[in-house]
Every structure is written in structure tokens, then in C-alpha cells.
DRENTI-921433 format. One record per residue (C-alpha): x, y, z; chain; residue number from 1; residue in one letter. Coordinates in steps of 0.2 Angstrom, whole numbers. Example, Ala and Ser with C-alpha at 12.3 -4.5 7.8 and 13.67 -1.06 7.14 Angstrom:
% DRENTI-921433
<filo u="62" v="-22" w="39" c="A" k="1" r="A"/>
<filo u="68" v="-5" w="36" c="A" k="2" r="S"/>
***
This chain:
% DRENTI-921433
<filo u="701" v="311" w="595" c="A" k="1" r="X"/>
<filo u="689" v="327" w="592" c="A" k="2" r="X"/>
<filo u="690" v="342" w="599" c="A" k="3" r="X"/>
<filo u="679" v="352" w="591" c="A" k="4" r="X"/>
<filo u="659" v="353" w="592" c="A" k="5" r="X"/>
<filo u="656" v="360" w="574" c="A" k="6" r="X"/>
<filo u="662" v="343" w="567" c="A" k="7" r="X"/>
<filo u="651" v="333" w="580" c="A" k="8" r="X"/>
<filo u="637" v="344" w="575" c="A" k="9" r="X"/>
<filo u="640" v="339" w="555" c="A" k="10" r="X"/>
<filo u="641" v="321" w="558" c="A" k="11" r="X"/>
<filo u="625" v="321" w="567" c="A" k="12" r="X"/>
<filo u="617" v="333" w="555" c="A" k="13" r="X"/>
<filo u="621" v="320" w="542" c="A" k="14" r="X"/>
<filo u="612" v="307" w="550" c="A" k="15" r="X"/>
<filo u="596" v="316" w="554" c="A" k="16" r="X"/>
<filo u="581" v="309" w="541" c="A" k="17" r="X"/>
<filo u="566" v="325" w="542" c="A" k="18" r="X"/>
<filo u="552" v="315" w="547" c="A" k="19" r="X"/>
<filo u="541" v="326" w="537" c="A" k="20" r="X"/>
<filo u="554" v="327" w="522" c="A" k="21" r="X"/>
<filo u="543" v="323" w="504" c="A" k="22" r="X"/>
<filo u="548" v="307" w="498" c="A" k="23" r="X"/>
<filo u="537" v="308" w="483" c="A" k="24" r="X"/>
<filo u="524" v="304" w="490" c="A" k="25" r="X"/>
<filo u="505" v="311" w="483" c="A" k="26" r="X"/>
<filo u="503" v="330" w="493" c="A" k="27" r="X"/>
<filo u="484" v="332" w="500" c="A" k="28" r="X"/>
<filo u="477" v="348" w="505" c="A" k="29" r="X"/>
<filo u="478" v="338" w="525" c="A" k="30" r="X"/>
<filo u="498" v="334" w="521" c="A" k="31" r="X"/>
<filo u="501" v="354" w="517" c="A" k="32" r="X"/>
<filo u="492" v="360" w="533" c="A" k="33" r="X"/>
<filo u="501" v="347" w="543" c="A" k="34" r="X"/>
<filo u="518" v="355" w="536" c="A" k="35" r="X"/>
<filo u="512" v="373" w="542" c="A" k="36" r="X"/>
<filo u="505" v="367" w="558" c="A" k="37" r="X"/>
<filo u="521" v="362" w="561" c="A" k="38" r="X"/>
<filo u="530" v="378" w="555" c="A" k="39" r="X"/>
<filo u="520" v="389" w="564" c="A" k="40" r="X"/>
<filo u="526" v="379" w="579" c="A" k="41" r="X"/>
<filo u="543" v="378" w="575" c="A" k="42" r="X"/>
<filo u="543" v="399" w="569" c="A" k="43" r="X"/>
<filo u="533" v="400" w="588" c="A" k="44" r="X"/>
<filo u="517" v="405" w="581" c="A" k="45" r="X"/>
<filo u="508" v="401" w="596" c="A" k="46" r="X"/>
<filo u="516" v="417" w="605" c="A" k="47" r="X"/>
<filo u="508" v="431" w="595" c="A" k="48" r="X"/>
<filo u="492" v="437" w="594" c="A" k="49" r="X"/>
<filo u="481" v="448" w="584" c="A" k="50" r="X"/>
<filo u="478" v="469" w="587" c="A" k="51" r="X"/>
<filo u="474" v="484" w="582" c="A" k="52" r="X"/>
<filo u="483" v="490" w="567" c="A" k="53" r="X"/>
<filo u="483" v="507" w="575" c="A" k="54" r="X"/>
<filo u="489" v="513" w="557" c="A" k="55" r="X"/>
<filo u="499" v="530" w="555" c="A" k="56" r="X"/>
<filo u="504" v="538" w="543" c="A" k="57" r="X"/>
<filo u="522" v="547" w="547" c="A" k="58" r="X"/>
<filo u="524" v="558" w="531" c="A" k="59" r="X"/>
<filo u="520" v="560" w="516" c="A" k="60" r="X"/>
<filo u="532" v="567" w="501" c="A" k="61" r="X"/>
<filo u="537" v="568" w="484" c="A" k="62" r="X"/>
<filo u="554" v="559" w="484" c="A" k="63" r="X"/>
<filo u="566" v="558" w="468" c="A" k="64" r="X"/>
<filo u="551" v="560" w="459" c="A" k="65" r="X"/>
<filo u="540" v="547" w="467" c="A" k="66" r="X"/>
<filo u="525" v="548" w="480" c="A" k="67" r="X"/>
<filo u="532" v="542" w="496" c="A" k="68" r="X"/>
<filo u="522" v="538" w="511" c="A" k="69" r="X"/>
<filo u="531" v="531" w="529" c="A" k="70" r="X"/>
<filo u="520" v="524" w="540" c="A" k="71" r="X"/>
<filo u="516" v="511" w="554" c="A" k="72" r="X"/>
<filo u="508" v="496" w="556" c="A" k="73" r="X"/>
<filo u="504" v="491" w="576" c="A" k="74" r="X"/>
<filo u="510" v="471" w="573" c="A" k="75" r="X"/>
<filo u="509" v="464" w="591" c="A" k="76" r="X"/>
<filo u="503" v="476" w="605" c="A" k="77" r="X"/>
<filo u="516" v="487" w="609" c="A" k="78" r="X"/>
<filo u="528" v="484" w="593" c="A" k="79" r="X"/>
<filo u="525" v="495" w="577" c="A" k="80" r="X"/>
<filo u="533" v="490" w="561" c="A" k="81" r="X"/>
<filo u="541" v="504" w="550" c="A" k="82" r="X"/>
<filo u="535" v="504" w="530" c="A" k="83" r="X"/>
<filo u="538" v="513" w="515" c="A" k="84" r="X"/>
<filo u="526" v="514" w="501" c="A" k="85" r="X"/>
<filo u="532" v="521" w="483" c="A" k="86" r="X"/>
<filo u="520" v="527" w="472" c="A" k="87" r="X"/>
<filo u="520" v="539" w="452" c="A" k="88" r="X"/>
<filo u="520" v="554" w="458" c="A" k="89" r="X"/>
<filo u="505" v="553" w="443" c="A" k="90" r="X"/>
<filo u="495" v="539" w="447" c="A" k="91" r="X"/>
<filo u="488" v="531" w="433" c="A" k="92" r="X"/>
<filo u="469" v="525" w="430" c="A" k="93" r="X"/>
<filo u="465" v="511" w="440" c="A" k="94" r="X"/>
<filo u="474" v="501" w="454" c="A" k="95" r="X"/>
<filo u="494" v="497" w="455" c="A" k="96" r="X"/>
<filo u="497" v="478" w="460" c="A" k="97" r="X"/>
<filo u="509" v="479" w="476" c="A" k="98" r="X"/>
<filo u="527" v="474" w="474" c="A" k="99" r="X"/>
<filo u="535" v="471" w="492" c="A" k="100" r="X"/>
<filo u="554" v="471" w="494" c="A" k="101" r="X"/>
<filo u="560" v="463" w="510" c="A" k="102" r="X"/>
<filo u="577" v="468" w="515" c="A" k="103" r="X"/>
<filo u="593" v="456" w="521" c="A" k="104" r="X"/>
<filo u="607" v="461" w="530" c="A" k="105" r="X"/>
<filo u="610" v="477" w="526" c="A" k="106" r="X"/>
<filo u="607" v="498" w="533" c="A" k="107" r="X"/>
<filo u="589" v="495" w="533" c="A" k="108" r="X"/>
<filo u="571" v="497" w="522" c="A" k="109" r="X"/>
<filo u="577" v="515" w="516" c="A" k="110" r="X"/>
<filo u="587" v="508" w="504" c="A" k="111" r="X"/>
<filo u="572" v="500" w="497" c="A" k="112" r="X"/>
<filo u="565" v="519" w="492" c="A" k="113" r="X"/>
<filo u="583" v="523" w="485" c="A" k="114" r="X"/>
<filo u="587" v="533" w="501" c="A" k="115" r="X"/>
<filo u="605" v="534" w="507" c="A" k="116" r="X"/>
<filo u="609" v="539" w="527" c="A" k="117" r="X"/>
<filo u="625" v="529" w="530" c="A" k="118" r="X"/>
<filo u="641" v="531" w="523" c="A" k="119" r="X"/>
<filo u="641" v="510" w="515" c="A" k="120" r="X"/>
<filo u="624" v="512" w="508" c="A" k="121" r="X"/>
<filo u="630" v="521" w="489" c="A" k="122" r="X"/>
<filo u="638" v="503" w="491" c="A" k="123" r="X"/>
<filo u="625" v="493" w="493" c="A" k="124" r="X"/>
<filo u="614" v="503" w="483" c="A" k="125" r="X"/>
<filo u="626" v="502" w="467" c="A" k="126" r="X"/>
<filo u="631" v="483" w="470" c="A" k="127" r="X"/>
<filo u="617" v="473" w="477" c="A" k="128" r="X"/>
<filo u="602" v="479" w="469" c="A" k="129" r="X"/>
<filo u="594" v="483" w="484" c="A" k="130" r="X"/>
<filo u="579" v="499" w="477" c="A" k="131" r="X"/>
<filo u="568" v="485" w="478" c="A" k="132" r="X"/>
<filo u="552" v="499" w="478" c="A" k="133" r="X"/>
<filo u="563" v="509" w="464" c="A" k="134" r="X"/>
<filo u="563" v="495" w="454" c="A" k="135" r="X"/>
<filo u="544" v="490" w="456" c="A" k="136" r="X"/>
<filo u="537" v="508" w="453" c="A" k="137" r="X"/>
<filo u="548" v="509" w="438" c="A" k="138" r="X"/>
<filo u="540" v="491" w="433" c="A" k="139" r="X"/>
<filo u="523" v="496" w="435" c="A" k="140" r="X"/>
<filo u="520" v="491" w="453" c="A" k="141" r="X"/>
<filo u="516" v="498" w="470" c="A" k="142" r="X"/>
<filo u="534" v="496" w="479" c="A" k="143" r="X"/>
<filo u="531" v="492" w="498" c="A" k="144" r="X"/>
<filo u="545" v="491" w="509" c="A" k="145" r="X"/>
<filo u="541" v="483" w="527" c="A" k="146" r="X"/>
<filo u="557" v="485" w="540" c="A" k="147" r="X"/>
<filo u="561" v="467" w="547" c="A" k="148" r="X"/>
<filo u="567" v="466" w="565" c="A" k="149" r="X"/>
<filo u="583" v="467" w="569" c="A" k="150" r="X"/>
<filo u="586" v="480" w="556" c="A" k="151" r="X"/>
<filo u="585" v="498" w="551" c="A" k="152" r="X"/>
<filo u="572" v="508" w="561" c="A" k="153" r="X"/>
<filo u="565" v="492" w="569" c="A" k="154" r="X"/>
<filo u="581" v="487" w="578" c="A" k="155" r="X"/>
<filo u="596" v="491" w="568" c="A" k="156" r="X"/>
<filo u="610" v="500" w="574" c="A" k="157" r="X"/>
<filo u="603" v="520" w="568" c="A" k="158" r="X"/>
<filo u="620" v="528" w="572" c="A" k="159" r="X"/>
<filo u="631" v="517" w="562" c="A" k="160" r="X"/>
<filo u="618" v="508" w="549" c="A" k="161" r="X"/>
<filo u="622" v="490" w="557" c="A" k="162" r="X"/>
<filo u="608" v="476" w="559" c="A" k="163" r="X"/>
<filo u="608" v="470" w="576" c="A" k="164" r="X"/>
<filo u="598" v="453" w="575" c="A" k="165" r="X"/>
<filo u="608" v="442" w="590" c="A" k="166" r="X"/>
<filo u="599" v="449" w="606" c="A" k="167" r="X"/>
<filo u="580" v="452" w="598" c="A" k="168" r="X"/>
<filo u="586" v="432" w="589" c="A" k="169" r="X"/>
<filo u="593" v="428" w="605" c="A" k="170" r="X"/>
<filo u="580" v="433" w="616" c="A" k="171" r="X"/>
<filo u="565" v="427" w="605" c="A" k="172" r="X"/>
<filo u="573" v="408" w="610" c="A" k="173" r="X"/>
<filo u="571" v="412" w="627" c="A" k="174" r="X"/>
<filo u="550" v="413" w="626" c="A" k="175" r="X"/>
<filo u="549" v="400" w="613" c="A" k="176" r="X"/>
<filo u="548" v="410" w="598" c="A" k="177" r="X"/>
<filo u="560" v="414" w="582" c="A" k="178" r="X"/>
<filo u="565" v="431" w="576" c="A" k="179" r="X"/>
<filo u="562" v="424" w="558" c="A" k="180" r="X"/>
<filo u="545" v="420" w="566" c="A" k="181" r="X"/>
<filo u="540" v="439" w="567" c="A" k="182" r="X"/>
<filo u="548" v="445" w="553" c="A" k="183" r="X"/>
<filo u="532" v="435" w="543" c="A" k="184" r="X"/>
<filo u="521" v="438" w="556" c="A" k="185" r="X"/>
<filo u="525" v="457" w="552" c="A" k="186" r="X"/>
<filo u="523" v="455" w="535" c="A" k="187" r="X"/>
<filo u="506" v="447" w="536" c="A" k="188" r="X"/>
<filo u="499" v="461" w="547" c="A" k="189" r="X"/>
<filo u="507" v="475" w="538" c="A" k="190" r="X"/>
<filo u="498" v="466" w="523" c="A" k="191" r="X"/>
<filo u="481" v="466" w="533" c="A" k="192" r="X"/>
<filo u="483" v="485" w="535" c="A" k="193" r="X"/>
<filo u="490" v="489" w="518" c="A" k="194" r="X"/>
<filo u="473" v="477" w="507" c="A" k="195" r="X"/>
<filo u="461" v="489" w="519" c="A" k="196" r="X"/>
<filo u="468" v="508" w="519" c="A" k="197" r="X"/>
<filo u="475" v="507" w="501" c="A" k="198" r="X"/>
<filo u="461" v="496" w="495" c="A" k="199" r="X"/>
<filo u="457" v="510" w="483" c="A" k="200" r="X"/>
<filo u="475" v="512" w="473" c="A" k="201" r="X"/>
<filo u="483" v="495" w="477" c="A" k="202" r="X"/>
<filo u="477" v="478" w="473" c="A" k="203" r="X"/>
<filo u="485" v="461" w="475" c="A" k="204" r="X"/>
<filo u="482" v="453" w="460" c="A" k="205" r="X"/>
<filo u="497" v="452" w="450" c="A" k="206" r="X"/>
<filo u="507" v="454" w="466" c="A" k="207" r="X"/>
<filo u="524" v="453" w="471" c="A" k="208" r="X"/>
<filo u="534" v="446" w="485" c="A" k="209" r="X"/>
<filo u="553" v="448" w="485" c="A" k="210" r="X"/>
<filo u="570" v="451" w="494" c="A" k="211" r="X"/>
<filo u="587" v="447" w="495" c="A" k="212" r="X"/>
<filo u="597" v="437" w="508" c="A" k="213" r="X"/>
<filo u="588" v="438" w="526" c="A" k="214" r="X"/>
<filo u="574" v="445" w="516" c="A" k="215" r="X"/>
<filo u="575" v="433" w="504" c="A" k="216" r="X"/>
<filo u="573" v="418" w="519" c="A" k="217" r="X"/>
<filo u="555" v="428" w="526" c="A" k="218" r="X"/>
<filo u="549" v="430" w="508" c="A" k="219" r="X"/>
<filo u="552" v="410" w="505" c="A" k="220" r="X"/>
<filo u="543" v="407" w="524" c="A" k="221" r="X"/>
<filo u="530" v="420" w="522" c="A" k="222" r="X"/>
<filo u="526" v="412" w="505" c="A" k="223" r="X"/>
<filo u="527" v="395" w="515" c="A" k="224" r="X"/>
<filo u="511" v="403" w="527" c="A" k="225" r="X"/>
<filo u="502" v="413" w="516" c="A" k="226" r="X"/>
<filo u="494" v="414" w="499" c="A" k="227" r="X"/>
<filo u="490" v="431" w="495" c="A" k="228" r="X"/>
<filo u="504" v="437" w="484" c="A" k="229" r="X"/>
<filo u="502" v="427" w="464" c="A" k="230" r="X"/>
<filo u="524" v="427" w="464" c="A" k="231" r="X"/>
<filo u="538" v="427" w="477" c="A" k="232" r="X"/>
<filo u="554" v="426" w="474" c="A" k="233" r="X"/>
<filo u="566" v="422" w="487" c="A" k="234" r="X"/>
<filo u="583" v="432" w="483" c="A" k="235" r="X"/>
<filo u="601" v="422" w="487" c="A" k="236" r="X"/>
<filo u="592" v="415" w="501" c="A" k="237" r="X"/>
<filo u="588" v="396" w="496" c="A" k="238" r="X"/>
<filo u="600" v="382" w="502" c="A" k="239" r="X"/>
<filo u="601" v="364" w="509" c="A" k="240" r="X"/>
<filo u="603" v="369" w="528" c="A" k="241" r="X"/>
<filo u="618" v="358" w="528" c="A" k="242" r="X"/>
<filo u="627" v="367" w="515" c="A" k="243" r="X"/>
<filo u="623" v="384" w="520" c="A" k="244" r="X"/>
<filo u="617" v="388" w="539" c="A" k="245" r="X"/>
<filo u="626" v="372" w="546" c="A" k="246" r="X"/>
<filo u="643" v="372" w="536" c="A" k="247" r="X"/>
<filo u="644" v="394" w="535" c="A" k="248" r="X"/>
<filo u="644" v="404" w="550" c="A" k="249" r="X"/>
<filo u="627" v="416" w="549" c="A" k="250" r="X"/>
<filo u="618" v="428" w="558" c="A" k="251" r="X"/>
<filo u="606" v="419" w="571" c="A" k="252" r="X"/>
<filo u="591" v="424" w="563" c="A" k="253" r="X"/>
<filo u="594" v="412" w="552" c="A" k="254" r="X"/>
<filo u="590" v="396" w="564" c="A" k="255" r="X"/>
<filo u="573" v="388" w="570" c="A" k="256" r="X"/>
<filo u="578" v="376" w="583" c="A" k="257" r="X"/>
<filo u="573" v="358" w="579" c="A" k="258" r="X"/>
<filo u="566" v="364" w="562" c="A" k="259" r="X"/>
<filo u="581" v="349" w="552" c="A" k="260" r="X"/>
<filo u="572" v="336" w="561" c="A" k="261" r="X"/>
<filo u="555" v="338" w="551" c="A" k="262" r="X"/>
<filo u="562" v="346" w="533" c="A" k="263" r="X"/>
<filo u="572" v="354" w="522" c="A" k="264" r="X"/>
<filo u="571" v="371" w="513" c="A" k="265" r="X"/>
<filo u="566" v="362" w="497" c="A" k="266" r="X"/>
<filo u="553" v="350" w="508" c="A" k="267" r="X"/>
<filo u="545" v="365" w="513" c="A" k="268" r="X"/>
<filo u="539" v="369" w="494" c="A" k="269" r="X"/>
<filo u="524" v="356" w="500" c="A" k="270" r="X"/>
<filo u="518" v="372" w="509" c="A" k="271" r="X"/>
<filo u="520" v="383" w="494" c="A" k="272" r="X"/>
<filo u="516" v="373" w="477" c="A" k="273" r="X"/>
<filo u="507" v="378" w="466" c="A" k="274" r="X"/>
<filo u="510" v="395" w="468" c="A" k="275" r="X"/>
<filo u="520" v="404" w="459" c="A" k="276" r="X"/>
<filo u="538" v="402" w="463" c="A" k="277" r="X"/>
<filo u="555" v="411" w="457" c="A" k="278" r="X"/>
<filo u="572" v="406" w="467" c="A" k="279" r="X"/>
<filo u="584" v="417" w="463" c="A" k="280" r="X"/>
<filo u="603" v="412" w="465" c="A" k="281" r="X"/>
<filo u="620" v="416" w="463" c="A" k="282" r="X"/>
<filo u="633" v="408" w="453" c="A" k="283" r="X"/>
<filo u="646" v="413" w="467" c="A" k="284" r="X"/>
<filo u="636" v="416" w="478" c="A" k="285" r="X"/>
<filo u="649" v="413" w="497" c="A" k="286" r="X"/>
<filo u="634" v="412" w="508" c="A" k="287" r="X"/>
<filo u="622" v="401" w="500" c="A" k="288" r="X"/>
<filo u="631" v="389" w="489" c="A" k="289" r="X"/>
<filo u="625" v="386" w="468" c="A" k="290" r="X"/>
<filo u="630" v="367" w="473" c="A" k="291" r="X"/>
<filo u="617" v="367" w="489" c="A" k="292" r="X"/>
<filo u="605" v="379" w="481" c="A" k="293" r="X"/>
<filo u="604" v="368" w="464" c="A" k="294" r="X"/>
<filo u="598" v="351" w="475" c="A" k="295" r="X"/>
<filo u="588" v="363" w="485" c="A" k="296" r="X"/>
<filo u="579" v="369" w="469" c="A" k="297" r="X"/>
<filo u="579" v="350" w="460" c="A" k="298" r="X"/>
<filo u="568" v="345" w="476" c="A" k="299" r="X"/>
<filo u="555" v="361" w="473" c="A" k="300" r="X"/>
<filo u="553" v="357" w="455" c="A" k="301" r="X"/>
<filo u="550" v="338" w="457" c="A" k="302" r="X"/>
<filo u="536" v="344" w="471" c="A" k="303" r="X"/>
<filo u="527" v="356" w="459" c="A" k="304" r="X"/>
<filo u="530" v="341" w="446" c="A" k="305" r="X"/>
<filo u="519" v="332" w="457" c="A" k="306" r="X"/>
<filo u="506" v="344" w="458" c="A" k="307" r="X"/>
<filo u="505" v="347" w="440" c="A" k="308" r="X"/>
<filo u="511" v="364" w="442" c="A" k="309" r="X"/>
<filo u="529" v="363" w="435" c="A" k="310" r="X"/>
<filo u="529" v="379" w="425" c="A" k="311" r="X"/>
<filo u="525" v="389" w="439" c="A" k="312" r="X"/>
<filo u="542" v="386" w="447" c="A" k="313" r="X"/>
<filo u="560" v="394" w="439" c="A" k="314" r="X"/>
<filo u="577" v="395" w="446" c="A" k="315" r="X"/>
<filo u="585" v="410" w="440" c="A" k="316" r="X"/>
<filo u="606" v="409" w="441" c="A" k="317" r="X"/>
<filo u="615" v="429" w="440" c="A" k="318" r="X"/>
<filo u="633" v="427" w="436" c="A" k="319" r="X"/>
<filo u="639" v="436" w="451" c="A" k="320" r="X"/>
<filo u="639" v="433" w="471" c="A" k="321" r="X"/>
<filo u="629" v="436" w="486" c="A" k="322" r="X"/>
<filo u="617" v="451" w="476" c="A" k="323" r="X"/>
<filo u="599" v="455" w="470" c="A" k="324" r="X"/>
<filo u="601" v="451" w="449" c="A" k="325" r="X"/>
<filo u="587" v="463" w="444" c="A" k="326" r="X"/>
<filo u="591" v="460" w="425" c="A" k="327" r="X"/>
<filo u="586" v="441" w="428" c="A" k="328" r="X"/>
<filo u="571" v="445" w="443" c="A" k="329" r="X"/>
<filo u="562" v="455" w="434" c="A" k="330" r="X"/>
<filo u="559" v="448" w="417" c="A" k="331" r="X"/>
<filo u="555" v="432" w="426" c="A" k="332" r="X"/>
<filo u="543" v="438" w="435" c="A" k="333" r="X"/>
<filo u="534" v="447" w="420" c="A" k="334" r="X"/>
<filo u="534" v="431" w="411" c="A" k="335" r="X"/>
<filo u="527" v="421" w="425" c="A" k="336" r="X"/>
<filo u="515" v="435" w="429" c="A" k="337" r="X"/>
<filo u="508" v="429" w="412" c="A" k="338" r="X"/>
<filo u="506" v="411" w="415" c="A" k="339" r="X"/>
<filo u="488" v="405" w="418" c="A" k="340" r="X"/>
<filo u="496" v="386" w="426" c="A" k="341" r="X"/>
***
């Protein structure tokens, strides 16, 4: 006899068949839209609505050598999303293409601009590689950090530098819509804002989308929804559901209900192909498994395959855990920054 409910849940798991999962069949401009009619569904798209951007700018400073600028974006009425933006303090001629570095589970989108406020964060700054805006202005980019609910100054826990994602994840359910839902909805808004008041020193060719872990997962939906950036590159973050959300315990901004009965997390690369795609993993990685990140990939590539666009998409492996690899990230992207495909 069994007593527990996990093993029920894998044994049904196992028997579900996506009814939307790619088979190898042709992909038409209506089978992509159909896969993100459904994902907006699922991610409860149908809850939010456009605004005003009400853009403000909180402060601007020269920061470790770097021109920073906080402000905020007005996303949904009422809710404000916290950014960073990282610039040369001596801008060169013409515009920077925008680099933005989405966050996971970690103190919050401070780290992204190098800052330190809590006592774990010289951690997570020396061993997950988490200066995402460092790294882009020292690339050649525009860094743009965009604070994700549930962490850091939209959410987090300000006095100890905790993410707190069950209630907002929790309570999102409850009116039919997702926490991951708005974290790309954010970003696509905060984007809208950022293409119009820093039209004149930003541009989005040659652009960027990345994060690591939680931030990985909205860089891979966003890049599911929107085609605006020319590469993203989902950090740590890609897995069969089964090997990673189902069989590890996660936070609960990880799960969409219902969203195993239409696809998988390589199915979804109908949505995204033939963009420009890097999935990033780790060899030891303890929350998203190689094995499970490996099938998860083999299905992407044999989707851009389809499409003719099978040098657009790379898996990079880092030989570590659960961590940004910037030595592997960033010379991937340079090359495939170079790719006409």
C-alpha cells in the first residue's frame, strides 16, 4: 500500500502525454501563436492590463566607477517595478545595446550592480557570478537590472535579504494568475519604458537577455512571449519538469498549474525558434539536473533543426553547480552575437 502523495503524483506525472508537445511535426507561424495563446493563459495573462509607465527616476550616481541610475517602472496600476541601470561613467559615441540580468533566488537586483547590503551577499557575489550589470558594462553593454516579485525591493525580505515568493506565488493562484506570470509581464513593460526614455544611449540590437536560476526561468518564458532581445540565455534554469520541479522540492514560483498537460520546457522552444538561444547548465548542478537539462536541450535543438536554424541554439555546460558560468556565458554570446543565421 502507498501512503505518500509525492509517489502518486510521479506515477501520474509519468503518464501524462502534452497535448501540445512537438512530435516533429512542421512548426507554422499559426502552431507558434497557438503555443503562446496558451501560455499566456496558463501564466494568467488575461489578468493584467496595460498603464501608464509613470517613470521615475530615484537617483542617479556614480557607483564603483559606473553611472548608475534607480528608477521605476508603473507595471500594473498600483505596482511599481524597481530597476537598475549601469552605464561608463564616459559614455562612448553612439548607443550601448542593453544587456538585462534577471535575478534567482538570491538578496535581490542590487547584486546585479555589484552592491552588497546583506551579510550572505559577498557570498553570492564571489560564488555565483551574480554582477550581471558589472559584467555587461564591462562587455560592452548597457546592464539593466529589473527587480522580480518576490525579491529584493519588490517583495523580498529587506531586513534579512530573504526572497519571499510563497504568499505573492500563493496568492496569484487564488485570481487565476502566476507569480512567474508577472515577473515577464514586468519585464516586457519595464522594456516598453526603457526603448522610449533611453532611446537616445540604448538600443536593442545586439541585445541581451540573461539570468541565473528563478531568473533564468523568466528569461526562458519572456523569450517564450517576446522577440525583442537578439539572445537570451536562461542560466541553470532549463530542465524536464519531471526531473526538476516534480522530483526536487522548489520554491512555488516555479509551478503554472496545468501547464504538464500541454508541454514541456524543451516543447516550449516552438515559441522561441529561431531566435537566438544559449541554455546554460551545470555539470552538478542539485536543483536542475545535467541528465534532465541534457533531454531538455536535445528536444530544443532538434526544434531549431526543423526550422533551419540550428546554429542559433548552444548549450553551454560550467563544471560547477547551481551558478552563473560567466567564463562560458559570455564568450557564447559574443560569438553568437556574430552569427547572421
Amino acid at each position: 500500500m502507498n501512503f505518500s502523495p509525492m509517489e502518486k503524483h510521479k506515477e501520474l506525472f509519468k503518464e501524462i502525454k502534452p497535448s501540445l508537445g512537438w512530435n516533429g511535426e512542421k512548426i507554422s507561424e499559426a502552431h507558434r501563436m497557438a503555443y503562446r495563446e496558451k501560455l499566456k493563459e496558463l501564466l494568467g495573462y488575461g489578468t493584467f492590463s496595460f498603464c501608464d509607465p509613470d517613470f521615475n527616476i530615484i537617483k542617479e550616481e556614480l557607483l564603483n566607477g559606473r553611472r548608475h541610475i534607480h528608477f521605476a517602472v508603473q507595471t500594473e496600476k498600483g505596482y511599481y517595478a524597481s530597476c537598475h541601470l549601469l552605464l561608463p561613467e564616459n559614455m562612448p559615441d553612439g548607443k550601448l545595446p542593453l544587456c538585462v540580468g534577471l535575478q534567482g533566488h538570491v538578496s535581490g537586483a542590487h547584486l546585479s550592480i555589484g552592491v552588497e547590503k546583506f551579510p550572505y551577499d559577498e557570498v553570492y557575489l564571489a560564488s555565483e557570478n551574480v554582477d550581471f550589470c558589472v559584467q555587461a558594462v564591462n562587455n560592452g553593454f548597457a546592464g539593466l537590472a529589473i527587480e522580480q516579485r518576490g525579491f529584493g525591493e519588490n517583495g523580498g525580505d529587506n531586513e534579512n535579504g530573504w526572497t519571499q515568493c510563497q504568499q505573492p506565488a500563493m496568492t496569484a493562484l487564488l485570481m487565476g494568475r502566476t507569480l512567474i506570470g508577472e515577473r515577464v509581464w514586468d519585464v516586457q513593460r519595464v522594456i516598453d519604458c526603457v526603448q522610449e526614455k533611453f532611446s537616445d544611449i540604448i538600443t536593442m540590437n545586439h541585445s541581451v537577455l540573461l539570468g541565473m536560476s528563478g531568473g533564468g526561468t523568466a528569461t526562458y518564458y519572456t523569450a517564450c512571449l517576446d522577440d525583442r532581445f537578439e539572445v537570451y540565455v536562461p542560466g541553470v534554469a532549463l530542465c524536464t519538469f519531471y526531473n526538476s520541479i516534480v522530483e526536487i522540492s522548489h520554491c512555488v514560483c516555479n509551478y503554472i498549474p496545468n501547464i504538464a498537460r500541454y508541454f514541456d520546457m524543451g516543447d516550449m522552444a516552438v515559441m522561441i525558434a529561431p531566435k537566438k538561444l544559449i541554455v546554460a547548465s551545470g555539470e552538478n548542478d542539485q536543483w536542475f539536473p545535467l541528465d534532465g537539462a541534457r533531454r531538455t536541450y536535445s528536444k530544443i535543438k532538434d526544434i531549431y533543426r526543423s526550422v533551419g536554424a540550428e546554429e542559433n541554439c548552444y548549450q553551454t555546460i560550467g563544471d560547477r553547480g547551481h551558478t552563473f558560468y560567466p567564463e562560458t556565458a559570455w564568450p557564447a554570446i559574443k560569438e553568437m552575437l556574430q552569427k547572421h543565421v
